[in-house]
C-alpha positions as CSV (number, residue, x, y, z in Angstrom):
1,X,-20.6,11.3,0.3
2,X,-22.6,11.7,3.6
3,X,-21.1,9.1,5.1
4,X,-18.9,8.5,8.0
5,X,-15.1,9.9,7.4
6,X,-13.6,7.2,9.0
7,X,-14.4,4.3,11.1
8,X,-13.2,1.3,13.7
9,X,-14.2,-1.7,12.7
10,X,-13.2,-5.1,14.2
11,X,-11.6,-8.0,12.3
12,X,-13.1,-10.5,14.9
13,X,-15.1,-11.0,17.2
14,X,-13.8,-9.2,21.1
15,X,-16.0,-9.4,24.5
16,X,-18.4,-6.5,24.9
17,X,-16.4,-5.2,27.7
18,X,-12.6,-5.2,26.2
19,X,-14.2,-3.4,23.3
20,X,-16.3,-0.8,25.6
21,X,-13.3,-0.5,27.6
22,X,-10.6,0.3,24.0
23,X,-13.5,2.6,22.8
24,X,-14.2,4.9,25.8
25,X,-10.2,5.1,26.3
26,X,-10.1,5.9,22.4
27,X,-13.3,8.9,23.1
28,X,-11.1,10.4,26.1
29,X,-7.7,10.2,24.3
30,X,-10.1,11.8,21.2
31,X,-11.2,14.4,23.5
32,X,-7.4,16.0,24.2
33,X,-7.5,17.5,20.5
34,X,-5.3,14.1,19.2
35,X,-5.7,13.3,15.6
36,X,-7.8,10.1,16.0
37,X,-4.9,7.5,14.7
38,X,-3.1,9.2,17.4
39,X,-5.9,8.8,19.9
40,X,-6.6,5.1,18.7
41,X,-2.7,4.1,19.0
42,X,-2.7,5.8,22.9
43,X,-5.9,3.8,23.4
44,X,-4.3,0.4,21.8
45,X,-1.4,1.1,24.5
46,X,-3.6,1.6,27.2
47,X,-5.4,-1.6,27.0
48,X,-2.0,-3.2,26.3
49,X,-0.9,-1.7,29.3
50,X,-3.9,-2.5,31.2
51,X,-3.8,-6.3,30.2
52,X,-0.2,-6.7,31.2
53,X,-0.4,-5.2,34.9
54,X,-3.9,-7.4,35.3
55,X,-2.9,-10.6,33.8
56,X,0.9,-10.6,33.2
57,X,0.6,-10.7,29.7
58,X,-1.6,-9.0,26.6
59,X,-2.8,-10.8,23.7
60,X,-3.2,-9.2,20.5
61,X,-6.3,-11.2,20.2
62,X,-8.0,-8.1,22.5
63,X,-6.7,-5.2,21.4
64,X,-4.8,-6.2,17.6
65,X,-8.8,-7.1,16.2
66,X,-9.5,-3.5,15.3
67,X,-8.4,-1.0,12.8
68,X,-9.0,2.5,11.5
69,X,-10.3,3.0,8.0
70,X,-10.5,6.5,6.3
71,X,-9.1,10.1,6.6
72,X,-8.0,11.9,9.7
């Protein structure tokens, strides 16, 4: 009951920096008063995004690893 309400949790195991980089984009899309599924999803894009324009293409082994458990 004291526990956290929800959390991000990865299915495998992502580089340190791909998964700082999805988490500080999720914090700043959290920070603009979106729900956090809505600020997870933007964030999701963003690296998405981010992947295609640097390499051409974006894996869903880098951003598709982690999901959202729990209530809004």
């Amino acid at each position: 009951m004291a526990g956290a309400r929800s959390i991000i949790s990865s299915l495998w195991v992502v580089a340190d920096d791909e998964t700082a980089q999805l988490m500080s984009q999720f914090f700043e899309e959290l920070d603009s008063n979106q729900s956090k599924s809505d600020a997870f999803h933007k964030a999701q894009l963003s690296r998405i995004a981010a992947r295609r324009e640097q390499y051409g293409t974006a894996s869903p082994y880098y951003w598709a690893a982690f999901t959202m458990t729990g209530v809004e």
